[in-house]
Predicted model as a PDB file, atoms N, CA, C, CB and O in Angstrom, pLDDT in the B-factor column:
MODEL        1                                                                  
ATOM      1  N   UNK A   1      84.030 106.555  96.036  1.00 44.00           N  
ATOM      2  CA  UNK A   1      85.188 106.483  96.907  1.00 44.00           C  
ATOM      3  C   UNK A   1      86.480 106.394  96.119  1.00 44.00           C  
ATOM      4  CB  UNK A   1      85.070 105.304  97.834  1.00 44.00           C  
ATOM      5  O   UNK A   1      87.564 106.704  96.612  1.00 44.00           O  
ATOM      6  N   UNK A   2      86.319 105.945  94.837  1.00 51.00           N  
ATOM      7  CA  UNK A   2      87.747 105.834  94.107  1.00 51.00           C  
ATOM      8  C   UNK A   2      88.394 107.326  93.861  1.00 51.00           C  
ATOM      9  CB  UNK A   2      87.558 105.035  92.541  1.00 51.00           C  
ATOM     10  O   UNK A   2      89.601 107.556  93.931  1.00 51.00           O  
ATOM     11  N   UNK A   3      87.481 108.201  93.592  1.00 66.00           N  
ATOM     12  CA  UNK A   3      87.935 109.378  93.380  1.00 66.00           C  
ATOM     13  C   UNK A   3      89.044 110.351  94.424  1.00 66.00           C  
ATOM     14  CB  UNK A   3      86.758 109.933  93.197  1.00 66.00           C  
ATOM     15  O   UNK A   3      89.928 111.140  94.091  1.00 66.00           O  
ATOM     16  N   UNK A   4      88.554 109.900  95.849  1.00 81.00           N  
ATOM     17  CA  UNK A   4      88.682 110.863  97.099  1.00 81.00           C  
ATOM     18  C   UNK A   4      89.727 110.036  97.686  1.00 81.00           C  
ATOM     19  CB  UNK A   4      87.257 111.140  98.139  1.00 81.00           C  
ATOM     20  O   UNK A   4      90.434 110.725  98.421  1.00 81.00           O  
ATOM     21  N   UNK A   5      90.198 108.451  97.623  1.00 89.00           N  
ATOM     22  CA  UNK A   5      90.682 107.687  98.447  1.00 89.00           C  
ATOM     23  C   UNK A   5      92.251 107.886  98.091  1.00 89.00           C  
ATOM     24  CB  UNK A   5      90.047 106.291  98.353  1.00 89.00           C  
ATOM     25  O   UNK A   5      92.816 108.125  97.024  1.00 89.00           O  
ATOM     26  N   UNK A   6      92.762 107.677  99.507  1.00 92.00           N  
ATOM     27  CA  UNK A   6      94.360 107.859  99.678  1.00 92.00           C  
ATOM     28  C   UNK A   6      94.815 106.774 100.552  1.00 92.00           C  
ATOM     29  CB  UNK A   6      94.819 109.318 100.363  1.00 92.00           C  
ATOM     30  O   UNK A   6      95.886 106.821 101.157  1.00 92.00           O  
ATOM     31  N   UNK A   7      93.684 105.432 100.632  1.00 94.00           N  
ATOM     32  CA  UNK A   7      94.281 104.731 101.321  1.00 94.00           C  
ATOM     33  C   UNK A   7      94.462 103.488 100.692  1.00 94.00           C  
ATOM     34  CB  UNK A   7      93.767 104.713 102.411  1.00 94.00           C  
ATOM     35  O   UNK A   7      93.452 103.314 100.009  1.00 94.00           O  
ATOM     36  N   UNK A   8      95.287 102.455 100.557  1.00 94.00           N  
ATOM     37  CA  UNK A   8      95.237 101.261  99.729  1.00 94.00           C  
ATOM     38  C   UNK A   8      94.215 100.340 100.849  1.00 94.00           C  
ATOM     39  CB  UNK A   8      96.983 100.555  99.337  1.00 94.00           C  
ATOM     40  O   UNK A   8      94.003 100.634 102.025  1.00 94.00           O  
ATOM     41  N   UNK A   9      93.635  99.071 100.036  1.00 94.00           N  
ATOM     42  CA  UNK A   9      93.452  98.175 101.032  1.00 94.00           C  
ATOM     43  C   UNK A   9      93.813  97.963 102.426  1.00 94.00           C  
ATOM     44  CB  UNK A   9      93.757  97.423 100.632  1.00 94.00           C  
ATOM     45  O   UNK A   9      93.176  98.178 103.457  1.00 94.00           O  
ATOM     46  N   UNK A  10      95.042  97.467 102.216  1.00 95.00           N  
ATOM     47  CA  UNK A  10      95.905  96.954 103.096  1.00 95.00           C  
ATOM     48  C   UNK A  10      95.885  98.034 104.327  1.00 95.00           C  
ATOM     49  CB  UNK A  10      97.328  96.709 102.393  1.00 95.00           C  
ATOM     50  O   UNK A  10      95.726  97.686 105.497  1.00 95.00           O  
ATOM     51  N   UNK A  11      96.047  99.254 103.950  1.00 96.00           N  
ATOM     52  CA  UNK A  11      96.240 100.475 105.208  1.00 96.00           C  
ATOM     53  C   UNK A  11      95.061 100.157 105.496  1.00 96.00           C  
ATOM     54  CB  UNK A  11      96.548 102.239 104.963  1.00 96.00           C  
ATOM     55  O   UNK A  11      94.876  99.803 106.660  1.00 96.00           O  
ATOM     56  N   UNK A  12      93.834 100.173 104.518  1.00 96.00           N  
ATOM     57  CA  UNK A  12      92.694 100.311 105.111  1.00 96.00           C  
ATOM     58  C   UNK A  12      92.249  98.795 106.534  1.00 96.00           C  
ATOM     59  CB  UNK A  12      91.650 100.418 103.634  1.00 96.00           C  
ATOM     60  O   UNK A  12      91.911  98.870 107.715  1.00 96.00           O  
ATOM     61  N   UNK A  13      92.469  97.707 105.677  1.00 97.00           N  
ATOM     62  CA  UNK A  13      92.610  96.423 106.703  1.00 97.00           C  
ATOM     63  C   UNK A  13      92.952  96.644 108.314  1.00 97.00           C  
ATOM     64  CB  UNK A  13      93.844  95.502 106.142  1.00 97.00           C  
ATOM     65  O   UNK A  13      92.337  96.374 109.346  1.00 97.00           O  
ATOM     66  N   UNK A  14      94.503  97.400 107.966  1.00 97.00           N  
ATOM     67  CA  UNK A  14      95.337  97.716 109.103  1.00 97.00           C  
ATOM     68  C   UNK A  14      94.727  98.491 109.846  1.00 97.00           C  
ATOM     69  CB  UNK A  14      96.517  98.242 108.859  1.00 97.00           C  
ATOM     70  O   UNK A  14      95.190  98.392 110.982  1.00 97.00           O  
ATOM     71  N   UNK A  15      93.937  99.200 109.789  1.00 97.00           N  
ATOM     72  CA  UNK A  15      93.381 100.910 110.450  1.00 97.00           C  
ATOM     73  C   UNK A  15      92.076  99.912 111.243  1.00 97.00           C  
ATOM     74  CB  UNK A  15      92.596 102.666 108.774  1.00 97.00           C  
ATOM     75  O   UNK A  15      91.980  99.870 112.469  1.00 97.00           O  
ATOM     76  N   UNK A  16      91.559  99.494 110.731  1.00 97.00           N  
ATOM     77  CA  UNK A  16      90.052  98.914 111.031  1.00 97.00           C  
ATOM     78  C   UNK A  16      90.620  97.623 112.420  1.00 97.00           C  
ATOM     79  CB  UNK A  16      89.133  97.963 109.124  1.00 97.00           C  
ATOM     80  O   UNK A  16      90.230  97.502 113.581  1.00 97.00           O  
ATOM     81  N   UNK A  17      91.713  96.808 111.588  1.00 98.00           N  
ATOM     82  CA  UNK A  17      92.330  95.558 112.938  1.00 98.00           C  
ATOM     83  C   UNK A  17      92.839  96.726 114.134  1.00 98.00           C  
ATOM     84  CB  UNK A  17      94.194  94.247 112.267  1.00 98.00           C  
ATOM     85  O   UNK A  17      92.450  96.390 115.252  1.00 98.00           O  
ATOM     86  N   UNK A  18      93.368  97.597 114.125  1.00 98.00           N  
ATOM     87  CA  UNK A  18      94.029  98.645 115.243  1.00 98.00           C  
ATOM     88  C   UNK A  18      92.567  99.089 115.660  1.00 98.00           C  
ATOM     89  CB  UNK A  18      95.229 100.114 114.588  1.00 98.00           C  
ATOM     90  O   UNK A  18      91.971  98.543 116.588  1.00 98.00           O  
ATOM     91  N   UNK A  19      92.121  99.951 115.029  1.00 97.00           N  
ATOM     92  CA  UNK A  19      90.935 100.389 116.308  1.00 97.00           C  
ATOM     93  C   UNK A  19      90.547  99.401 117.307  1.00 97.00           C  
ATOM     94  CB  UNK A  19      89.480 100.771 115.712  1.00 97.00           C  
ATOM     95  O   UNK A  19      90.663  99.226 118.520  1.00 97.00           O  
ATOM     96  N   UNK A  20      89.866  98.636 115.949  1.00 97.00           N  
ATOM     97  CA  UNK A  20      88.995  97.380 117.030  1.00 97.00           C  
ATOM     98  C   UNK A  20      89.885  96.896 118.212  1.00 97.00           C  
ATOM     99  CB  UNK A  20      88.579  95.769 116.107  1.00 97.00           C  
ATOM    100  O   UNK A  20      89.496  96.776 119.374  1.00 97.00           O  
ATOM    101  N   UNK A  21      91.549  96.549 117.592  1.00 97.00           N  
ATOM    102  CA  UNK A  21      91.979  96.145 118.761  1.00 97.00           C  
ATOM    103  C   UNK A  21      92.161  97.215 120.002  1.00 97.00           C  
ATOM    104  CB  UNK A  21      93.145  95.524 118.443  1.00 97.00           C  
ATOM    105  O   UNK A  21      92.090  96.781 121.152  1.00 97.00           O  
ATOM    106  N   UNK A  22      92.472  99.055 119.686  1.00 96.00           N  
ATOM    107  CA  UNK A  22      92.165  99.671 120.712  1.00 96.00           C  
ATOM    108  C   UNK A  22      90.928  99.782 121.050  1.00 96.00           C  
ATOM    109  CB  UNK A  22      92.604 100.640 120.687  1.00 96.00           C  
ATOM    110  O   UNK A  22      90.932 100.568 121.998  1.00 96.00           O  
ATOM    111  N   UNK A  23      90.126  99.537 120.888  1.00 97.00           N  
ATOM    112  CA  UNK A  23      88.044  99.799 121.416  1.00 97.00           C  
ATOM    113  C   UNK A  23      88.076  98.797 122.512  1.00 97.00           C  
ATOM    114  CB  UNK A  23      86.368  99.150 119.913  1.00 97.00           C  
ATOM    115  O   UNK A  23      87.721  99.002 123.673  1.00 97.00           O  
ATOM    116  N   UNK A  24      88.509  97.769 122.052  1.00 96.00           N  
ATOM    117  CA  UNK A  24      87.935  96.094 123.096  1.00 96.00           C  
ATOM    118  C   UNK A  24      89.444  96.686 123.784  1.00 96.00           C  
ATOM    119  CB  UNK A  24      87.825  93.674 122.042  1.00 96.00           C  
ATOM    120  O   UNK A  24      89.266  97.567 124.625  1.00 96.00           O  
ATOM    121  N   UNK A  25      90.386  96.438 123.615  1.00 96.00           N  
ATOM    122  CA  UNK A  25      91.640  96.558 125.200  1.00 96.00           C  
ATOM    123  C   UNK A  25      91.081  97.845 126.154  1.00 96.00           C  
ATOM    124  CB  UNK A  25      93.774  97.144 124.605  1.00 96.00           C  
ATOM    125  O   UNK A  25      91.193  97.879 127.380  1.00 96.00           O  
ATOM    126  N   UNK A  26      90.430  98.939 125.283  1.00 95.00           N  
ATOM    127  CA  UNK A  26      89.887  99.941 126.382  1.00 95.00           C  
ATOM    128  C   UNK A  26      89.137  99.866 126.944  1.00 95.00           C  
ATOM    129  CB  UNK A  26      89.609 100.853 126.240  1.00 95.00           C  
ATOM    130  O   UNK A  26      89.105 100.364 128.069  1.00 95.00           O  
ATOM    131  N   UNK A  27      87.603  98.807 126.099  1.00 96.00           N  
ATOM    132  CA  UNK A  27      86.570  98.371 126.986  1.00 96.00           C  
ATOM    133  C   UNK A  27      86.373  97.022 127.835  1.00 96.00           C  
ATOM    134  CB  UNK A  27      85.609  98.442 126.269  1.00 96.00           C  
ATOM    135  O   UNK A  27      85.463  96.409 128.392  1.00 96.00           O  
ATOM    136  N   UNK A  28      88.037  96.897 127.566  1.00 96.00           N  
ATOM    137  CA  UNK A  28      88.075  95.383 128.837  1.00 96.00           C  
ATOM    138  C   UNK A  28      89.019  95.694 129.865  1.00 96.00           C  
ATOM    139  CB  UNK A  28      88.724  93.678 128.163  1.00 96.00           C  
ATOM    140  O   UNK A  28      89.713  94.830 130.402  1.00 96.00           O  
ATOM    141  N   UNK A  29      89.063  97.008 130.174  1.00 94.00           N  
ATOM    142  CA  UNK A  29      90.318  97.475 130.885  1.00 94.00           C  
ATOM    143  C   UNK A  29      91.396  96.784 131.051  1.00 94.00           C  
ATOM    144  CB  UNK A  29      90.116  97.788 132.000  1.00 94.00           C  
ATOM    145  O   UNK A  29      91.505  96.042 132.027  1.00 94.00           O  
ATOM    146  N   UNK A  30      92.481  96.922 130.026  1.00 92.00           N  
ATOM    147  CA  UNK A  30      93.632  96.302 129.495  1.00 92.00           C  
ATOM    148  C   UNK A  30      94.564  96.951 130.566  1.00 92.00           C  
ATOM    149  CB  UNK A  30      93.969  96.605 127.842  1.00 92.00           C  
ATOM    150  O   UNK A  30      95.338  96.184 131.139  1.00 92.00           O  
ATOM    151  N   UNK A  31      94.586  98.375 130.932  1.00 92.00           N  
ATOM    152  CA  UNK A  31      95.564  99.160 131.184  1.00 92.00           C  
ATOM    153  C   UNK A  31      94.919 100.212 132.155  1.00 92.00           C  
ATOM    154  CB  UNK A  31      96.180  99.684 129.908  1.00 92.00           C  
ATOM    155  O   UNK A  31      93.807 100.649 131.856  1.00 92.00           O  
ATOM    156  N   UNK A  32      95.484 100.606 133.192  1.00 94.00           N  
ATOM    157  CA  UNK A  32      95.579 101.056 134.223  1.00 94.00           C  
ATOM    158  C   UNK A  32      94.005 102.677 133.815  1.00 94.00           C  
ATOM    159  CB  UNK A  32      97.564 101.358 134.526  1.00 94.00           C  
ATOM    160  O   UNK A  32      93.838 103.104 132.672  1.00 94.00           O  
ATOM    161  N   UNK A  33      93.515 102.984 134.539  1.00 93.00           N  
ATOM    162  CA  UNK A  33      92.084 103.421 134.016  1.00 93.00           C  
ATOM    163  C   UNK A  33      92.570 104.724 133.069  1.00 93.00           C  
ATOM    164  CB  UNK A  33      90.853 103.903 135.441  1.00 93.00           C  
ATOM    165  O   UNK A  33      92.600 104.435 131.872  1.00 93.00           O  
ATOM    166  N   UNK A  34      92.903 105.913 133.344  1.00 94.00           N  
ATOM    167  CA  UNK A  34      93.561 107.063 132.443  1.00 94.00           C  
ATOM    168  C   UNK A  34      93.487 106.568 131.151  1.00 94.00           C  
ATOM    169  CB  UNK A  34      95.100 107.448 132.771  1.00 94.00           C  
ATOM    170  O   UNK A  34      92.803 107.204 130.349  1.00 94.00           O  
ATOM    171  N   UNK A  35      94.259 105.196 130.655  1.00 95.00           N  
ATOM    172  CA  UNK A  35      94.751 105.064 129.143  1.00 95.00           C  
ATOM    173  C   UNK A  35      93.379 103.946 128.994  1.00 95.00           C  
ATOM    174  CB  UNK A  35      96.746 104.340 128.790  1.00 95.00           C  
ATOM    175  O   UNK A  35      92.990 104.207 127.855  1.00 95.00           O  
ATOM    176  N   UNK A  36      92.843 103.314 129.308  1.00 95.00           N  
ATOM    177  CA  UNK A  36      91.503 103.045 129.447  1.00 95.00           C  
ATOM    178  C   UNK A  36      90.614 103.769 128.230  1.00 95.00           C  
ATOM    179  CB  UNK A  36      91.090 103.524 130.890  1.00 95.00           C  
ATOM    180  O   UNK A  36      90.230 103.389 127.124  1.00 95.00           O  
ATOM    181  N   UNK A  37      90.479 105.044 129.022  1.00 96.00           N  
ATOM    182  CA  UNK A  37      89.386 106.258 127.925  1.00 96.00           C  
ATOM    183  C   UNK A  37      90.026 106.693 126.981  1.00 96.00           C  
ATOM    184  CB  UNK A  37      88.809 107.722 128.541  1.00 96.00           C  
ATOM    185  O   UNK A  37      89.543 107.225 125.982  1.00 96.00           O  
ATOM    186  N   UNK A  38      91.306 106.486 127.236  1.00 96.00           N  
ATOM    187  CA  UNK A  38      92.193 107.698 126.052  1.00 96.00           C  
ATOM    188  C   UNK A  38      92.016 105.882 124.772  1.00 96.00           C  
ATOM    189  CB  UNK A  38      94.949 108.585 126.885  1.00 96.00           C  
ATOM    190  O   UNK A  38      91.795 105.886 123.561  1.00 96.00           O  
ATOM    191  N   UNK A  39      92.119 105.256 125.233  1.00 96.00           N  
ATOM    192  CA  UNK A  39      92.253 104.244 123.890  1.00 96.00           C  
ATOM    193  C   UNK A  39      90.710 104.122 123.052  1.00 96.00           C  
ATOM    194  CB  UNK A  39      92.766 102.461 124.499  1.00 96.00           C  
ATOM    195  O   UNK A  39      90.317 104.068 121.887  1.00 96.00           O  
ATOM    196  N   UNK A  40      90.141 104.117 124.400  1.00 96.00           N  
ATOM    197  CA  UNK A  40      87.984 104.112 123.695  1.00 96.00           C  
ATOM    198  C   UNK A  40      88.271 105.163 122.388  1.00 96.00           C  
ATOM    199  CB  UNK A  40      86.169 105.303 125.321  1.00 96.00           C  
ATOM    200  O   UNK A  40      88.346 104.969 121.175  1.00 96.00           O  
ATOM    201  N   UNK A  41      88.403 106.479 123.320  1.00 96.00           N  
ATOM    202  CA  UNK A  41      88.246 107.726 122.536  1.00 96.00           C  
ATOM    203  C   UNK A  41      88.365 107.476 121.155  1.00 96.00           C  
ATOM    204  CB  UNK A  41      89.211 108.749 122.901  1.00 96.00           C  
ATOM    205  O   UNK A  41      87.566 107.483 120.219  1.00 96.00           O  
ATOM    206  N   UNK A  42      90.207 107.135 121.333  1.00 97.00           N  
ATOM    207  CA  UNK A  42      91.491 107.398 120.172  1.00 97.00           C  
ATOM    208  C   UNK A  42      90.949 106.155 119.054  1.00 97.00           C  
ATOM    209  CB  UNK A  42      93.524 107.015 120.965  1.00 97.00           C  
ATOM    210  O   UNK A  42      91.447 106.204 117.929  1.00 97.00           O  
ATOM    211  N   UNK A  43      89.944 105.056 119.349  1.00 97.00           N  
ATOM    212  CA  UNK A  43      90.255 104.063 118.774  1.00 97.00           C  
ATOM    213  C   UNK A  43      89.119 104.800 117.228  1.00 97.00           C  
ATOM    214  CB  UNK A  43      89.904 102.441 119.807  1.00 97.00           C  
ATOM    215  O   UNK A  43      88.904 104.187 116.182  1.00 97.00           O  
ATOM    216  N   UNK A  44      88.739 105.817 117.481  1.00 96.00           N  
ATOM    217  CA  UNK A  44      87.986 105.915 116.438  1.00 96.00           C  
ATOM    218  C   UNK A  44      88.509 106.476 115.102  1.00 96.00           C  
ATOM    219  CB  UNK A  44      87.010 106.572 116.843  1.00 96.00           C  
ATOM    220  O   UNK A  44      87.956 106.457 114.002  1.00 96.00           O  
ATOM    221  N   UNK A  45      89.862 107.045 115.504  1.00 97.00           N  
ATOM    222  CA  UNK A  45      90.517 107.498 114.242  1.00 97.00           C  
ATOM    223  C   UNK A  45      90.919 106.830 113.537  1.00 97.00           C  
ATOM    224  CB  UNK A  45      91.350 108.144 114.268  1.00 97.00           C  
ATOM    225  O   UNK A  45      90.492 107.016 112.398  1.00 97.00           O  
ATOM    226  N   UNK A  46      91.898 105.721 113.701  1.00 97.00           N  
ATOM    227  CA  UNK A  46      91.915 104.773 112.835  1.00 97.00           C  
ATOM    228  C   UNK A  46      90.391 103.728 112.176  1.00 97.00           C  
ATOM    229  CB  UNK A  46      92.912 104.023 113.551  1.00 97.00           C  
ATOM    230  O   UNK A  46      90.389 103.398 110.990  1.00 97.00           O  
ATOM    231  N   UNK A  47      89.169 103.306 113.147  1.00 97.00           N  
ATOM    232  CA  UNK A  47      88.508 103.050 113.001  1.00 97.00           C  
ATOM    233  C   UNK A  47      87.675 103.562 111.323  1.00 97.00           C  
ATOM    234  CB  UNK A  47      88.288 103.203 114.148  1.00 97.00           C  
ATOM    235  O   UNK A  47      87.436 102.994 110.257  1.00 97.00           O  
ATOM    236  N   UNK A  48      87.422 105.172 112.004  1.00 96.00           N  
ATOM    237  CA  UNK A  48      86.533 106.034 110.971  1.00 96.00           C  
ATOM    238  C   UNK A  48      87.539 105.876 109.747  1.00 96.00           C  
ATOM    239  CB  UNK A  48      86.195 107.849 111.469  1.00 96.00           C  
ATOM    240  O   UNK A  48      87.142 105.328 108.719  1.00 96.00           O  
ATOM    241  N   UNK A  49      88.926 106.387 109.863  1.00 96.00           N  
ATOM    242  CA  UNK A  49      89.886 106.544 108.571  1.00 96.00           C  
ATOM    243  C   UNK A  49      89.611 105.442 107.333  1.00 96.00           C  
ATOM    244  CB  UNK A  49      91.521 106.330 109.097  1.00 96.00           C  
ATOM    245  O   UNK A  49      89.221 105.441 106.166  1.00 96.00           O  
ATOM    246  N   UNK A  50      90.073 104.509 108.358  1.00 96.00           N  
ATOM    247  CA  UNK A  50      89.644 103.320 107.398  1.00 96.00           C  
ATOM    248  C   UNK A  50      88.294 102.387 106.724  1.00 96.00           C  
ATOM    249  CB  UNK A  50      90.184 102.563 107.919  1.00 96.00           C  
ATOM    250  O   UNK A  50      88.185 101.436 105.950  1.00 96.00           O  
ATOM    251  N   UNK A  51      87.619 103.030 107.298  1.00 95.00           N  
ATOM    252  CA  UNK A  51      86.133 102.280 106.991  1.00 95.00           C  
ATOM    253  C   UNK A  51      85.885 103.204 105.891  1.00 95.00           C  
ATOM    254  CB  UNK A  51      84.777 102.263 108.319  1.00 95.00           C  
ATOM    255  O   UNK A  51      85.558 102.647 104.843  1.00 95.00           O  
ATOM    256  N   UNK A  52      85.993 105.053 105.855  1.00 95.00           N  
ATOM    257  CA  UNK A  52      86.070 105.886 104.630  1.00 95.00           C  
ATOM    258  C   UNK A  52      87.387 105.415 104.014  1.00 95.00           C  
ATOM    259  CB  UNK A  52      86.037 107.526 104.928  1.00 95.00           C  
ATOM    260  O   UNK A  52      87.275 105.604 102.803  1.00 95.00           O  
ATOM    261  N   UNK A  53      88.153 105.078 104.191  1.00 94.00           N  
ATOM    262  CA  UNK A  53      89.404 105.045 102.895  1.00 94.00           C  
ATOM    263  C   UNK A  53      90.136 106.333 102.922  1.00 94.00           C  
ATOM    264  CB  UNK A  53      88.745 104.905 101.192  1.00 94.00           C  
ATOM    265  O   UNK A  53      90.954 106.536 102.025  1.00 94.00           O  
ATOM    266  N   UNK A  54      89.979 107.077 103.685  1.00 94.00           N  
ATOM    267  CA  UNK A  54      90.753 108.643 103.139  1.00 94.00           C  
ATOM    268  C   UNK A  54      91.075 108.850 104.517  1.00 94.00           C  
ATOM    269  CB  UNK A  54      89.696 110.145 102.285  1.00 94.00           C  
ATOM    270  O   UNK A  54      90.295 108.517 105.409  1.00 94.00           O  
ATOM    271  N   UNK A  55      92.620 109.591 104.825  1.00 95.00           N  
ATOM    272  CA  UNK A  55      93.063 109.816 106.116  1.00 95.00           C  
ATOM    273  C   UNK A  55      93.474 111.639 105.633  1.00 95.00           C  
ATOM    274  CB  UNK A  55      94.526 108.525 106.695  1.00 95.00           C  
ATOM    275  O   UNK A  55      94.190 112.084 104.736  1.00 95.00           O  
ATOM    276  N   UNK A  56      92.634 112.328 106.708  1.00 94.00           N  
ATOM    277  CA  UNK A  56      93.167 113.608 106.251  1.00 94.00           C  
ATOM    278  C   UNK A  56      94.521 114.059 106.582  1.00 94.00           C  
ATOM    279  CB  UNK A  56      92.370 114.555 106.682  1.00 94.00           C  
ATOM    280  O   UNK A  56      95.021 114.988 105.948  1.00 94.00           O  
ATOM    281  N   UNK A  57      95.140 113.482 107.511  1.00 95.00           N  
ATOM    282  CA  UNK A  57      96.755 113.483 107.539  1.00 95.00           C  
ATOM    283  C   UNK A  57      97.564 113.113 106.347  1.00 95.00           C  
ATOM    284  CB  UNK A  57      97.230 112.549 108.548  1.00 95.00           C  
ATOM    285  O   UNK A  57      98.637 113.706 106.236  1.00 95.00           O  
ATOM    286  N   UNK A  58      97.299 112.382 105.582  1.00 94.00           N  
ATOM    287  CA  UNK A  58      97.302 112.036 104.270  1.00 94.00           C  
ATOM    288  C   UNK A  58      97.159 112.897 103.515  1.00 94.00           C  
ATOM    289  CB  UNK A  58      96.570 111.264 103.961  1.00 94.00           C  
ATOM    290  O   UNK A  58      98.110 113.435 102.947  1.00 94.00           O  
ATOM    291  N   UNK A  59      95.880 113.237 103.332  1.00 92.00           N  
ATOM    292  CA  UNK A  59      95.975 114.815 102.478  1.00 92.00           C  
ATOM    293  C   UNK A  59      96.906 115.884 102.457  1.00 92.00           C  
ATOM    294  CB  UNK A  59      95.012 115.596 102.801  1.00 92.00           C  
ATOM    295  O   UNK A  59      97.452 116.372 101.468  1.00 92.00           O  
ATOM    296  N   UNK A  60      97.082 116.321 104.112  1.00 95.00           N  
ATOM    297  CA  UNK A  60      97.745 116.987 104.055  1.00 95.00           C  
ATOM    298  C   UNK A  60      98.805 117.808 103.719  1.00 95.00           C  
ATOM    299  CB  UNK A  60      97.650 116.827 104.298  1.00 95.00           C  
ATOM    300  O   UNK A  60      99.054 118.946 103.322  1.00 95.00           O  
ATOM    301  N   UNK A  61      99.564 116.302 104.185  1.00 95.00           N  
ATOM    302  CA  UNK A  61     100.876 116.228 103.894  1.00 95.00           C  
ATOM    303  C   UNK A  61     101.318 115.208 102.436  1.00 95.00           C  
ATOM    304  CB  UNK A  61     101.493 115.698 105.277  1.00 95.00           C  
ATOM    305  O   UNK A  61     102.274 114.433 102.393  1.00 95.00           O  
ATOM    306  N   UNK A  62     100.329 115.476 101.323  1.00 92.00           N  
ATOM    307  CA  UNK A  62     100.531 114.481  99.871  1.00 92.00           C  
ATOM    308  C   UNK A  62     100.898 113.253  99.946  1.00 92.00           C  
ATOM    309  CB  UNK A  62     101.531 114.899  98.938  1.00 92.00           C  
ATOM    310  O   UNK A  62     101.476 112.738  98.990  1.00 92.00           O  
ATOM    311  N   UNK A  63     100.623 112.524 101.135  1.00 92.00           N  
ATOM    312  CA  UNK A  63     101.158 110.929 100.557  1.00 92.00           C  
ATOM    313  C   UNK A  63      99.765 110.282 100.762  1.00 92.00           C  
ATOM    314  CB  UNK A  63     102.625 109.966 101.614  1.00 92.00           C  
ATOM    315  O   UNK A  63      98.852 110.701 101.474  1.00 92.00           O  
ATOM    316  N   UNK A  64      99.801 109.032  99.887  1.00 92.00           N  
ATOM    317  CA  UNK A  64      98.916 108.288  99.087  1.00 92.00           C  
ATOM    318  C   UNK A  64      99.015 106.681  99.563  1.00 92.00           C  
ATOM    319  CB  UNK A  64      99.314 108.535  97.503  1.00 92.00           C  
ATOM    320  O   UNK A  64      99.810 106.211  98.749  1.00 92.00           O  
ATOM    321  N   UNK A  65      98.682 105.797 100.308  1.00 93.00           N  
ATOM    322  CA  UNK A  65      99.386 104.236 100.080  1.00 93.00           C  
ATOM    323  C   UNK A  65      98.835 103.796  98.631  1.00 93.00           C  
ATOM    324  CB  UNK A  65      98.824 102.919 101.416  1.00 93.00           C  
ATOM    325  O   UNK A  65      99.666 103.067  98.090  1.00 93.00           O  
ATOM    326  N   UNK A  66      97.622 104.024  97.781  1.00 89.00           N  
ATOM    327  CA  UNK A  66      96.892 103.905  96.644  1.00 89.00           C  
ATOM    328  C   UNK A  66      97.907 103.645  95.311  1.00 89.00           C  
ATOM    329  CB  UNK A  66      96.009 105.218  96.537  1.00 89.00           C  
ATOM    330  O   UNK A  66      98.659 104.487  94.821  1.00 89.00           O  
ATOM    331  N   UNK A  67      97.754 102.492  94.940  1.00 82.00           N  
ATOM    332  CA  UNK A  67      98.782 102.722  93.218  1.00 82.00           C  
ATOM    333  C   UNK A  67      98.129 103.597  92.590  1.00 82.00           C  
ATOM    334  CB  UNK A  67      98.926 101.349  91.966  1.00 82.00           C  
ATOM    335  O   UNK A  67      96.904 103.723  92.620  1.00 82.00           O  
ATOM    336  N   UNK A  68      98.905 104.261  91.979  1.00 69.00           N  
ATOM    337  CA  UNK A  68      98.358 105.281  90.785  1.00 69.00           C  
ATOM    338  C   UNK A  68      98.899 104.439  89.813  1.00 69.00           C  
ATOM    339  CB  UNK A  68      98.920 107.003  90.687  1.00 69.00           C  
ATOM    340  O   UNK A  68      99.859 103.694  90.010  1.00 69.00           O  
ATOM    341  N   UNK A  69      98.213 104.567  88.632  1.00 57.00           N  
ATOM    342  CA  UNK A  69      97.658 103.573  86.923  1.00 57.00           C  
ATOM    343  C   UNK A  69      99.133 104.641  86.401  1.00 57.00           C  
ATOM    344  CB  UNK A  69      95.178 104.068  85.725  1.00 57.00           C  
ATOM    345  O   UNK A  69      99.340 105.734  86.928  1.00 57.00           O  
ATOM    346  N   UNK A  70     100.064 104.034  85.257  1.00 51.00           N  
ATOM    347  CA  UNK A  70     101.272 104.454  84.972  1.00 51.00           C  
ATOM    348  C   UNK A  70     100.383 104.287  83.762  1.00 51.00           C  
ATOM    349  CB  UNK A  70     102.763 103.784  85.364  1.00 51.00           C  
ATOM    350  O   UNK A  70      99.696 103.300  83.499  1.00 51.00           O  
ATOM    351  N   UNK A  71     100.531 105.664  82.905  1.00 55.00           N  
ATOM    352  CA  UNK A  71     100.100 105.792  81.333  1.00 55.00           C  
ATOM    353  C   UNK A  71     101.307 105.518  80.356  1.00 55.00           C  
ATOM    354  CB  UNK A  71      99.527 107.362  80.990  1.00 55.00           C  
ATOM    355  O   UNK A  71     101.140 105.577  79.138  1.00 55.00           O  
TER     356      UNK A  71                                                      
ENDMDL                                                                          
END                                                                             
């Protein structure tokens, strides 16, 4: 994972506390039913991102939260 990763800790922490907190507000119906499923769904992107460490939006577009080692 050190090789492929573009996410620091901390993003990663952050990504994993956000899903979970969208998964449970969607599966305790927090919010009117529509945004309900859309949060279940949605909660997996941050979820998956961060449990791998690598966000392909990240890739994409070259940014990194990761220190890079100064030679």
């Amino acid at each position: 994972m050190i090789g492929w990763s573009n996410e620091a800790s901390w993003d990663r922490v952050f990504r994993v506390l956000l899903g979970a907190a969208m998964l449970a507000a969607g599966l305790f119906r927090a919010l009117p039913e529509p945004w309900n499923t859309a949060l279940v769904v949605f909660s997996f992107v941050p979820l998956v991102t961060g449990i791998m460490g690598w966000c392909p939006l990240y890739a994409l577009l070259g940014v990194s939260t990761c220190r890079t080692k100064v030679r």
